[in-house]
C-alpha positions in Angstrom: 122.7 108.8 104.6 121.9 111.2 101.5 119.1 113.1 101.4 118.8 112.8 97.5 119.2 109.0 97.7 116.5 109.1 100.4 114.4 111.2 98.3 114.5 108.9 95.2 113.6 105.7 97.3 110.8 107.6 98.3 109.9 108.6 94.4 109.9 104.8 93.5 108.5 103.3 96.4 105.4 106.5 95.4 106.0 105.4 91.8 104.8 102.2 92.4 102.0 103.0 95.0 100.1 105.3 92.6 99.9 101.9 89.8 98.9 99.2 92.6 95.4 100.0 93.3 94.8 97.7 95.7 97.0 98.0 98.0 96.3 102.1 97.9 92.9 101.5 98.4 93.6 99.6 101.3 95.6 102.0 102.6 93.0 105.3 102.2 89.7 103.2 101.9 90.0 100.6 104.0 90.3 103.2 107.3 87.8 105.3 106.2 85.1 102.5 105.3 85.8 101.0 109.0 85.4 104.1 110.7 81.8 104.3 108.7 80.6 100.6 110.1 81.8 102.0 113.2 79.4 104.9 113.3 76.7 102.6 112.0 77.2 100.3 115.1 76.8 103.3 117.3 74.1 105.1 115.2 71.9 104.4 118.6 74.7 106.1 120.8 76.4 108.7 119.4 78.1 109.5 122.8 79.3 106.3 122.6 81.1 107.1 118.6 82.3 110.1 120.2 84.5 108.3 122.8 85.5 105.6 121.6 85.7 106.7 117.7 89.0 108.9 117.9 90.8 106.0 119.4 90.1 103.8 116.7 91.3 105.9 114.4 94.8 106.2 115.3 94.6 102.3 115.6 93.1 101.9 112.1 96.1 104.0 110.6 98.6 101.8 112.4 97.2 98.7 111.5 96.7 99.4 108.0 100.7 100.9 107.1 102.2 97.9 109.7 100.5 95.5 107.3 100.9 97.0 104.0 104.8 98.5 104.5 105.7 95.0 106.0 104.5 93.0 103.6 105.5 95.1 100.6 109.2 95.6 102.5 109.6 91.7 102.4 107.9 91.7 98.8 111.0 94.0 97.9 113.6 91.7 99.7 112.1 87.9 98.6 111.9 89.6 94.7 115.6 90.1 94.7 115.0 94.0 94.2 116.3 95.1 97.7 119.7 93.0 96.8 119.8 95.0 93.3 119.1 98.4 95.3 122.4 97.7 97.4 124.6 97.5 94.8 124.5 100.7 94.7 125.5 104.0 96.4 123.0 103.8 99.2 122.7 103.0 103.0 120.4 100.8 104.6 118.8 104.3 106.3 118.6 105.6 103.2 116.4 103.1 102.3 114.1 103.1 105.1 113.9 106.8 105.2 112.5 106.5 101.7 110.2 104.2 102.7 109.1 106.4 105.5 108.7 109.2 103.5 106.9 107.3 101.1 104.1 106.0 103.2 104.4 108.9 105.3 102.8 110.9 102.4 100.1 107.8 101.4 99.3 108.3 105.9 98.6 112.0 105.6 96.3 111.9 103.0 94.6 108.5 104.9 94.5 110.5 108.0 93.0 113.4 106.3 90.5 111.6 105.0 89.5 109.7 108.0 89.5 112.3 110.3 87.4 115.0 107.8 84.9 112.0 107.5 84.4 111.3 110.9 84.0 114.9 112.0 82.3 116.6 108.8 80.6 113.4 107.6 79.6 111.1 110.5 79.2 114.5 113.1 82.2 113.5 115.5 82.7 115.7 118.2 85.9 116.1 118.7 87.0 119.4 121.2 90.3 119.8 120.0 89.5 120.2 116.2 89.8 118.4 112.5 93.7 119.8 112.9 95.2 117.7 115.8 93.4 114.9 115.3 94.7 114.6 111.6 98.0 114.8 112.9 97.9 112.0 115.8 96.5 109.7 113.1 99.3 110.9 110.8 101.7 109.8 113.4 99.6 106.7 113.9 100.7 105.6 110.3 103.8 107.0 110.1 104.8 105.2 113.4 103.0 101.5 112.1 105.2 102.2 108.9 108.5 102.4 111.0 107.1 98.8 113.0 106.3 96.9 110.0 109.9 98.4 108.4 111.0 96.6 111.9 109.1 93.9 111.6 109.8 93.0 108.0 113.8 91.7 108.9 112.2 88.7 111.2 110.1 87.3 108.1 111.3 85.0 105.3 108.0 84.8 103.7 104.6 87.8 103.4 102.5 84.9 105.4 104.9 85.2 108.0 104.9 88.7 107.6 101.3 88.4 108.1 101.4 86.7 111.2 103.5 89.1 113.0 100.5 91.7 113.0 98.3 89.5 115.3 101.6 88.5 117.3 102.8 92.1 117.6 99.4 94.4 117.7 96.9 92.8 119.4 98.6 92.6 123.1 98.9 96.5 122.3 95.4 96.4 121.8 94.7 94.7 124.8 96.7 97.2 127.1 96.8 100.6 125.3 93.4 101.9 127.2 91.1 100.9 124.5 89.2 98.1 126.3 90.0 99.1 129.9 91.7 102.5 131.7 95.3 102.1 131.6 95.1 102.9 135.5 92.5 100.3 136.1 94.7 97.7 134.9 96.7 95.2 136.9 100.1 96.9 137.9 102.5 94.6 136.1 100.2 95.3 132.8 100.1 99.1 133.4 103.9 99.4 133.1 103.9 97.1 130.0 101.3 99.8 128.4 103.7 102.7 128.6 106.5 100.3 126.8 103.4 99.5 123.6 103.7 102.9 121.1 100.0 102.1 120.2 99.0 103.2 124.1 100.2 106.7 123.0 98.0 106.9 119.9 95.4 106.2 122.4 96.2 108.7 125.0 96.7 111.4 122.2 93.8 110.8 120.4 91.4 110.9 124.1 93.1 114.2 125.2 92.0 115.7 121.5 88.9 114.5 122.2 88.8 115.8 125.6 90.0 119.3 125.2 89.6 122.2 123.5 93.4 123.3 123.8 96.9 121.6 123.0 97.9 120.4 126.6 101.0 118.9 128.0 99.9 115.9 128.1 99.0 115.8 124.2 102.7 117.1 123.2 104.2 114.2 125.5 102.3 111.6 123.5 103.3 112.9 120.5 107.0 113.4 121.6 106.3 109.6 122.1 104.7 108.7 119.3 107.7 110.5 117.3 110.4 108.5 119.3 109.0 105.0 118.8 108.8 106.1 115.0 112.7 107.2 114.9 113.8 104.1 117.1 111.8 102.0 114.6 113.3 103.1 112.2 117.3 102.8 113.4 116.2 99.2 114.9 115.0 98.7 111.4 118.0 100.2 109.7 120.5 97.9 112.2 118.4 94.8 111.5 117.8 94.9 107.8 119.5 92.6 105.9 121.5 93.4 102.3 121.3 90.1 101.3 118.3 87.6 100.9 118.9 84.6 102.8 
């Protein structure tokens, strides 16, 4: 791995973000505009927005980059320009570092956005602050850019690459603590929710909501959150092919 082949992946794959206005606005609109309808829904019962609303935004982030990062991964790889890229100097890490960086940048400025419109727009109480919650849905993107990196090597076409987001998310979705308590569900389920990375965007996201201080339990979801991103990432790297099929 080179850290100035890493950091030139990242410039193109940035490059060609800021002229594709579609997908950016997907990626910093889409979030923010669902959080709004969410607020809406709840404009009756705004302790109802306050619960439930932080959660959905570390879920919105992930959804949003695992889509967008998969698809445009296996857009790079069908097109031929993934082949072109490994003819020369660089490693498969390097590659999906830049990537990572990349749409790491693209999910700080979405969770920014988000989170300062739910709390300084829409009035959402959150107890820990604008500050941690920007980060756990920074880590929420960041982390659904490392899955759909993942992802991307099991899909020979973007429909299939598609398909993997209903396959791969929505059981997370089902288990993470969103619908029910992850300790009121059935045993066997409970010990599949601490294996889903989307039940620690959750967690994080309730304990900012919950408390006024940075507690334990908040810096072992993110420690969590952080290792599913860096084992995405050298699953990704072991998994990617150099040649299109």
């Amino acid at each position: 791995m080179t850290g100035r082949i890493t950091a030139a992946i990242a410039a193109r794959v940035l490059g060609q973000l800021r002229h594709d206005h579609r997908t950016m606005a997907l990626m910093l609109v889409v979030p923010c505009a669902l959080i709004t309808l969410l607020w809406w829904v709840y404009s009756g019962n705004s302790d109802l927005f306050d619960t439930i609303g932080p959660q959905l935004l570390g879920v919105f982030g992930l959804v949003v980059m695992f889509l967008v990062t998969s698809i445009t991964t296996l857009s790079e790889r069908t097109s031929g320009t993934l082949e072109r890229l490994f003819t020369l100097p660089m490693g498969k890490l390097d590659f999906l570092l830049g990537y990572a960086l990349a749409f790491g940048a693209v999910a700080l400025v979405q969770g920014f956005l988000a989170a300062g419109l739910s709390v300084w727009v829409l009035g959402l109480d959150v107890r820990g602050g604008v500050g941690p919650l920007v980060l756990v849905a920074v880590l929420s993107g960041v982390l659904g850019t490392a899955l759909g990196l993942l992802v991307s090597a099991f899909a020979a076409t973007e429909f299939q690459a598609v398909q993997f987001m209903p396959a791969f998310v929505l059981p997370q979705l089902l288990v993470c603590g969103l619908l029910v308590p992850r300790d009121e569900l059935p045993q066997v389920l409970e010990w599949v929710s601490y294996a889903t990375p989307l039940s620690y965007a959750v967690d994080a996201t309730t304990e900012v909501t919950l408390h006024a201080q940075w507690t334990t339990a908040l810096t072992w979801d993110v420690v969590a959150l952080l290792a599913f991103t860096v084992g995405g990432l050298l699953l990704g790297s072991a998994t990617l092919r150099r040649r299109t099929p």
